[in-house]
C-alpha positions as CSV (number, residue, x, y, z in Angstrom):
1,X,0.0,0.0,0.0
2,X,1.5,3.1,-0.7
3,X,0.9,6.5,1.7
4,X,2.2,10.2,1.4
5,X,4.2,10.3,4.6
6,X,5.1,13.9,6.2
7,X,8.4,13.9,8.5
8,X,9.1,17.3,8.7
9,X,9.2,20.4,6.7
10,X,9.6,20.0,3.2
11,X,10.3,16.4,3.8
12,X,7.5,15.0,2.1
13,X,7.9,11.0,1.1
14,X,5.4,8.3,-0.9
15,X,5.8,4.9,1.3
16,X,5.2,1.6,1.5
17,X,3.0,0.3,4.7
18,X,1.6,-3.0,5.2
19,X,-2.4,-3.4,3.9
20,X,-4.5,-4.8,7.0
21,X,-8.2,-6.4,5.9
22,X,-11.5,-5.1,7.0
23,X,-12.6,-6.6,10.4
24,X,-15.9,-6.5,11.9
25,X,-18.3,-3.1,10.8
26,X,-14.9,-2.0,8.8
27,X,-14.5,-1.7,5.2
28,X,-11.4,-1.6,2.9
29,X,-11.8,1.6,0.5
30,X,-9.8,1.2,-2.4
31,X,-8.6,5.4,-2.3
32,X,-9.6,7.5,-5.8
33,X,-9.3,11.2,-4.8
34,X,-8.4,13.1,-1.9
35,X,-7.8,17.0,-1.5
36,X,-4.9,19.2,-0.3
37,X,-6.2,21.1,2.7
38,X,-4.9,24.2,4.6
39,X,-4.0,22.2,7.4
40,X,-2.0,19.4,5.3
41,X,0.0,22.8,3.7
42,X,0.8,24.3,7.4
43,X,2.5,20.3,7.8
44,X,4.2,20.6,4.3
45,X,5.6,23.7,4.8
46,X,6.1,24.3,8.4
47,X,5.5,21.0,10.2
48,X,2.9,22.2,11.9
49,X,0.5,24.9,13.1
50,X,0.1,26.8,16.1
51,X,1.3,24.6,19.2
52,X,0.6,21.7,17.0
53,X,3.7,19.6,15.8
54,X,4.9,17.0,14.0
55,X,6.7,14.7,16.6
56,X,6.6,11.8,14.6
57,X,6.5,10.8,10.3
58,X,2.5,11.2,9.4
59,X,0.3,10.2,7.1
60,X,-1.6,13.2,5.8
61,X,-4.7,14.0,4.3
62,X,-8.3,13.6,5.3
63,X,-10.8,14.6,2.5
64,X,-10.8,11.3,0.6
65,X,-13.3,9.2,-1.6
66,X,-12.9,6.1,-3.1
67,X,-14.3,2.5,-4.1
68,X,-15.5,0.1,-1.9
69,X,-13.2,-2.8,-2.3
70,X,-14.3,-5.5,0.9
71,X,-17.2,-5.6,3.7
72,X,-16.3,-6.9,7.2
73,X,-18.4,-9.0,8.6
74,X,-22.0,-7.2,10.0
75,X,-21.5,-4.3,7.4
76,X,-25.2,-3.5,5.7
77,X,-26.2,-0.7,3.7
78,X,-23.1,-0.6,1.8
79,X,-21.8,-2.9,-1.0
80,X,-18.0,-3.7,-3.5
81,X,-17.6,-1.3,-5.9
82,X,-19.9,1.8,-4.4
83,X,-18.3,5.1,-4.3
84,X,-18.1,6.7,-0.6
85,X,-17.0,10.0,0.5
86,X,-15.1,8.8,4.1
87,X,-15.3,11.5,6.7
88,X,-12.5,11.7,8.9
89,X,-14.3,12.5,11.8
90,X,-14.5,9.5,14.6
91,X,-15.5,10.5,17.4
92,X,-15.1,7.9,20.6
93,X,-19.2,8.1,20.9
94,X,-18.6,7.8,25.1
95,X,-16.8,10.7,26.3
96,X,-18.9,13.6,28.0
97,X,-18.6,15.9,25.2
98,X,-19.5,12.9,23.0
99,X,-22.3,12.4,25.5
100,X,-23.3,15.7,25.5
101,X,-24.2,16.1,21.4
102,X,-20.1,18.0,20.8
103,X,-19.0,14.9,19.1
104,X,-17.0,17.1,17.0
105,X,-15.4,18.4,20.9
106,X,-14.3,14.2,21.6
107,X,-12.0,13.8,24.2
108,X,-10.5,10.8,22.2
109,X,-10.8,12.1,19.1
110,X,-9.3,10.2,15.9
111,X,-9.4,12.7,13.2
112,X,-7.4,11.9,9.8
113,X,-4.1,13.6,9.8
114,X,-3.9,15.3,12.8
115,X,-0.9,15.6,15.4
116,X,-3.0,17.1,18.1
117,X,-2.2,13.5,19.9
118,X,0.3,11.8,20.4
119,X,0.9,9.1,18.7
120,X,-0.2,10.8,15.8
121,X,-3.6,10.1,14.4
122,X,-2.4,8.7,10.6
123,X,-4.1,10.2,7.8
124,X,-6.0,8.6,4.8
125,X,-3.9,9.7,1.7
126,X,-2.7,6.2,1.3
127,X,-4.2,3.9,-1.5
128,X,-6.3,1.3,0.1
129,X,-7.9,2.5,3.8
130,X,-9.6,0.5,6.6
131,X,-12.8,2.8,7.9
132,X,-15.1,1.9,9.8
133,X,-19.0,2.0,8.0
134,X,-20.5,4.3,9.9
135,X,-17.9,6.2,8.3
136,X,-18.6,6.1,5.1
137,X,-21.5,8.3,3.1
138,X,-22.8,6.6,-0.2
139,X,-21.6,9.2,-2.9
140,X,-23.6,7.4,-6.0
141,X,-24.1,10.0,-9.0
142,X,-21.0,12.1,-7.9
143,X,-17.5,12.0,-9.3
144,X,-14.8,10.8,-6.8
145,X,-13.0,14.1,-6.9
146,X,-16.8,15.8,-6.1
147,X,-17.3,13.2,-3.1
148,X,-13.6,14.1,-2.0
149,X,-15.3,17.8,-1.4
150,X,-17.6,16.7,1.6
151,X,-15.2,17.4,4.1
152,X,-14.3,20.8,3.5
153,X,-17.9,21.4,2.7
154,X,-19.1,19.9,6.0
155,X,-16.7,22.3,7.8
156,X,-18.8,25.4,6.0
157,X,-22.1,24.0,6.6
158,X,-21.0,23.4,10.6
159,X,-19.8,27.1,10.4
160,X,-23.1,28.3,9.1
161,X,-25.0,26.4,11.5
162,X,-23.0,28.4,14.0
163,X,-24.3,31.7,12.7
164,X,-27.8,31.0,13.3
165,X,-30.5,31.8,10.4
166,X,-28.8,33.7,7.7
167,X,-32.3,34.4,5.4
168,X,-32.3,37.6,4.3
169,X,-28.9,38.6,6.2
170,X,-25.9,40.6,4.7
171,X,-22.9,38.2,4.9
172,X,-19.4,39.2,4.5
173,X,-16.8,36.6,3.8
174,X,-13.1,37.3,4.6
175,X,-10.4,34.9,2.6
176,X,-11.5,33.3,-0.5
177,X,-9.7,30.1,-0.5
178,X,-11.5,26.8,-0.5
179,X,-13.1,27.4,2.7
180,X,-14.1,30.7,1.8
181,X,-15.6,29.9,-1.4
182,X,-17.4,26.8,-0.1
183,X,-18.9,29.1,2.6
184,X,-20.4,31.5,0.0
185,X,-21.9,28.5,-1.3
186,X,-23.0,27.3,2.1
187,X,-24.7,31.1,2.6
188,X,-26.3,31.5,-0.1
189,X,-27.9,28.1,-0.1
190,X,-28.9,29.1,3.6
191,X,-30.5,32.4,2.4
192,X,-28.4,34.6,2.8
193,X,-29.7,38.0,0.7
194,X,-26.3,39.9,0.0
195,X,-22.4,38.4,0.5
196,X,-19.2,40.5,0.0
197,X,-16.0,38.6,-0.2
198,X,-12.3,39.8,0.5
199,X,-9.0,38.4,-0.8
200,X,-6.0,39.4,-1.5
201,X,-5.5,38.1,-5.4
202,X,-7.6,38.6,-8.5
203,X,-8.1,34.7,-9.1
204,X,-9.2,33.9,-5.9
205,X,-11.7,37.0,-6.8
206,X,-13.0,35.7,-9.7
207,X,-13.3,32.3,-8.0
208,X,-15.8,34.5,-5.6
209,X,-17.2,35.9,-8.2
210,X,-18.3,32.6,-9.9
211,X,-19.3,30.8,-6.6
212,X,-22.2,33.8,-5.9
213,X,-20.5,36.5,-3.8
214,X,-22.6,39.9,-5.0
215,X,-19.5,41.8,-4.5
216,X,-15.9,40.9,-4.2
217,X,-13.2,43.5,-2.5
218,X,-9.5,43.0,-3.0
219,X,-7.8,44.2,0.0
220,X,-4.2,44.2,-1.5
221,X,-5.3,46.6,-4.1
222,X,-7.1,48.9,-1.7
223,X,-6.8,48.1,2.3
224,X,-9.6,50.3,2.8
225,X,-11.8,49.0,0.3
226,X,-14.4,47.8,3.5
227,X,-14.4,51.3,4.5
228,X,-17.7,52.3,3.2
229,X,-19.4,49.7,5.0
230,X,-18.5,51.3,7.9
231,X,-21.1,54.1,7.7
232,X,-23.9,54.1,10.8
233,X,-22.0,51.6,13.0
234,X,-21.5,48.9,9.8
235,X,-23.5,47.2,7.5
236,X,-22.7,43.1,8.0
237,X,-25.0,41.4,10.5
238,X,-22.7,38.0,10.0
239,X,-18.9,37.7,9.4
240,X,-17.9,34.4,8.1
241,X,-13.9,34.2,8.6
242,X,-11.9,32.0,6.7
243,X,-8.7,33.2,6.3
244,X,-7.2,32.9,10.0
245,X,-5.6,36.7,9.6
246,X,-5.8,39.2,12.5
247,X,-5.6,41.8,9.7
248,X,-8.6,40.4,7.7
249,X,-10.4,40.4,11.2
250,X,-9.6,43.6,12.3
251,X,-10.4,45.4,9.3
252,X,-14.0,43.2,9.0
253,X,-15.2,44.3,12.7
254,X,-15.8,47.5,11.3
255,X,-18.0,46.8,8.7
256,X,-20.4,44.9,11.1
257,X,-23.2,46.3,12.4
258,X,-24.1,46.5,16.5
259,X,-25.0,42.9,17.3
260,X,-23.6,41.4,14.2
261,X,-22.2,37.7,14.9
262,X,-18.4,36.9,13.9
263,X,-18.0,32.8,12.7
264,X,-14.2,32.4,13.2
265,X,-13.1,29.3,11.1
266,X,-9.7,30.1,9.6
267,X,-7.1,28.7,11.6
268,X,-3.0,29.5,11.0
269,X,-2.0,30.3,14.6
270,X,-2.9,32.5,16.9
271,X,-5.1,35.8,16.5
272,X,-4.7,39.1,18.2
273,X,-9.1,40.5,18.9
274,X,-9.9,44.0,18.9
275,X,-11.8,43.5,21.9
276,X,-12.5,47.4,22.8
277,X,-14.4,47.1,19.4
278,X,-16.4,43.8,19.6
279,X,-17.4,45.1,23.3
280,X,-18.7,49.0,22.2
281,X,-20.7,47.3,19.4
282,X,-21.8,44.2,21.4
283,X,-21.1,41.6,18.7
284,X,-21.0,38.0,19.5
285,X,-17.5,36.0,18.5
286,X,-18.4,32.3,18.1
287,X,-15.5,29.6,17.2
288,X,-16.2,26.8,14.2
289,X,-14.5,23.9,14.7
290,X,-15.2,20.5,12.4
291,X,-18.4,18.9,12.3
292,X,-19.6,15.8,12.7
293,X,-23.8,15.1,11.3
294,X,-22.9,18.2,8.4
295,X,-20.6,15.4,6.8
296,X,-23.4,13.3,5.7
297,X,-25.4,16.7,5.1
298,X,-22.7,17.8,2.6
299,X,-22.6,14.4,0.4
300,X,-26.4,14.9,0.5
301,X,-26.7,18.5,-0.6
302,X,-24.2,17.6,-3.7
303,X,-25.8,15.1,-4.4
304,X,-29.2,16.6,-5.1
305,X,-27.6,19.4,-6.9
306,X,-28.3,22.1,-4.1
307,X,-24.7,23.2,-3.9
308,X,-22.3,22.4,-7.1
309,X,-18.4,22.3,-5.2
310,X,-16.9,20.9,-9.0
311,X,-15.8,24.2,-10.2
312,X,-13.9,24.5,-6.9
313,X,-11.5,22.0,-8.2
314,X,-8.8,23.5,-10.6
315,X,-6.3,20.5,-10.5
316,X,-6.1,16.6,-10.0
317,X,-2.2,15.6,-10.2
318,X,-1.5,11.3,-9.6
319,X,0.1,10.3,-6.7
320,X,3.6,10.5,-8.3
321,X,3.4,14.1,-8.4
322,X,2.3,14.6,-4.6
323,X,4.9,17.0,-3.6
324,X,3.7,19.0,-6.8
325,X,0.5,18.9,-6.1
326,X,1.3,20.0,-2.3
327,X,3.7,23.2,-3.8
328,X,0.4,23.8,-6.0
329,X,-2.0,24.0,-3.9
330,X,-0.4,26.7,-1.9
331,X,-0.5,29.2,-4.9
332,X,-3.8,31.5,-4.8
333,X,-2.6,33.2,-7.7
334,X,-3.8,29.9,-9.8
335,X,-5.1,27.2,-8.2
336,X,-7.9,26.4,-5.9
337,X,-8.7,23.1,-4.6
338,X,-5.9,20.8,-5.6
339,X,-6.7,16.8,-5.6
340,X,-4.2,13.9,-5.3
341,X,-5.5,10.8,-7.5
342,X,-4.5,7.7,-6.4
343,X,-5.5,5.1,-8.9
């Protein structure tokens, strides 16, 4: 079976590891696509995030889809050959968070990729992957590299769930990478009457432009292009942040409008708050972190057509090319969503 291993900065290997067979409720998935998140970069290029570190080689990756290949013994519902979208959330189902409907909040948490624990959690960019079936969302009429989009997609719809009822609400969406554009999606589908988008780079603009945002800002251009929304106390009543920049943060708070509600999901370290500023207008700062039920949500929703995340992906590279595809991926300038395929 061959894996992307990550063992430091740059360091990025393809491996060998030993294939294991399904056992009882599991399934072997025989890997087609899976997609280069933020996270997976901050590994690549720095070997971490935040406090988080690689202490040990990884196995990255964690928005997959693939092939059903074997059943264990007791799996129903599922059969060889069925495309799945395998969310990498797994959640121990007995903690008191898990208990307490935060499954996403797990005090045992075995999420895909991560090296929040240690040992670290292994990731599922590898070509044939053991999941368990409660795992796994049937993905029929989608294309692998479509299914591969739930995860990120689940994150957004988590994240709008977060900002309450957004029908007929003025949304403004700071960072227009995956997340971000995904989150215009989300928004829109959730109601939301007018979103403006910031960014830093024309594509990633256009990208905006394409996925629904009414109006798209580029900051490096003109830093004080949200300044007009600023008039009688702000304009935004919801602030969807995806870029995990104090800058984009800062200059968003005043463009919101007393009571306004602030989704933080970008994460890249930590964040300096202009607290003076969320306290005189009394806005509400609310973390988004994961998901858990949105996963099957988001195979659902693309699968009926309600929201369309293809266009989203700019580039598939084959597993060969990995460290390519990782170099890619970080390059807003050109590419979007970048995809690994692995058969």
């Amino acid at each position: 079976m061959k894996a992307i291993v990550i063992h430091g900065p740059k360091d990025l290997r393809i491996e060998e590891r030993p294939e294991e067979a399904p056992g009882a409720g599991e399934v072997l998935v025989r890997i087609v696509s899976g997609g280069v998140c933020g996270s997976d970069l901050h590994y690549y290029n720095h070997g971490g995030f935040g406090a988080v570190r690689l202490r040990e080689p990884m196995i990255l990756g964690h928005e997959v889809a693939g092939r059903i290949a074997a059943l264990g013994p007791g799996v129903r519902g599922l059969s060889e050959g069925q495309l799945v979208a395998v969310s990498p959330s797994r959640p121990c189902g007995a903690c008191r968070y898990c208990l307490e409907g935060l499954p996403n909040h797990c005090l045992d948490m075995r999420f895909y990729g991560s090296a929040m624990p240690f040992p670290h959690i292994q990731g599922a960019f590898r070509d044939r992957l053991i999941a368990d079936a409660a795992q796994c969302a049937p993905a029929d009429g989608l294309t692998p590299g479509e299914a591969a989009m739930a995860e990120p997609l689940a994150v957004c719809l988590h994240a709008v769930r977060q900002a309450g009822g957004l029908v007929g609400r003025r949304v403004l969406v700071t960072g227009c990478g995956p997340i971000g554009l995904l989150a215009i999606l989300a928004a829109r589908r959730a109601g939301a009457q007018e979103i403006v988008a910031t960014d830093l780079t024309a594509f990633t603009l256009g990208m905006a432009r394409a996925a629904g945002a009414d109006v798209t800002l580029d900051m490096a251009a003109d830093p004080q292009a949200l300044a007009p929304f600023g008039a009688d106390k702000g304009t935004f009543d919801v602030l969807l942040e995806c870029s995990g920049a104090a800058q984009a943060l800062a200059a968003a708070i005043g463009a919101l409008r007393p009571a306004a509600t602030i989704v933080q999901l970008g994460l890249g370290g930590d964040m300096t708050v202009p607290m003076q500023a969320l306290t005189a207008k009394e806005l509400v700062l609310k973390g988004s972190f994961r998901f858990h039920a949105e996963f099957a949500t988001a195979v659902d929703m693309m699968r009926k057509g309600l929201i369309d995340a293809k266009p989203l992906i700019t580039d598939t590279l084959a597993l060969a090319d990995a460290e390519q595809a990782f170099m890619l991926a970080g390059d807003r300038t050109r590419a979007m969503k970048v995809q690994i395929a692995f058969d």
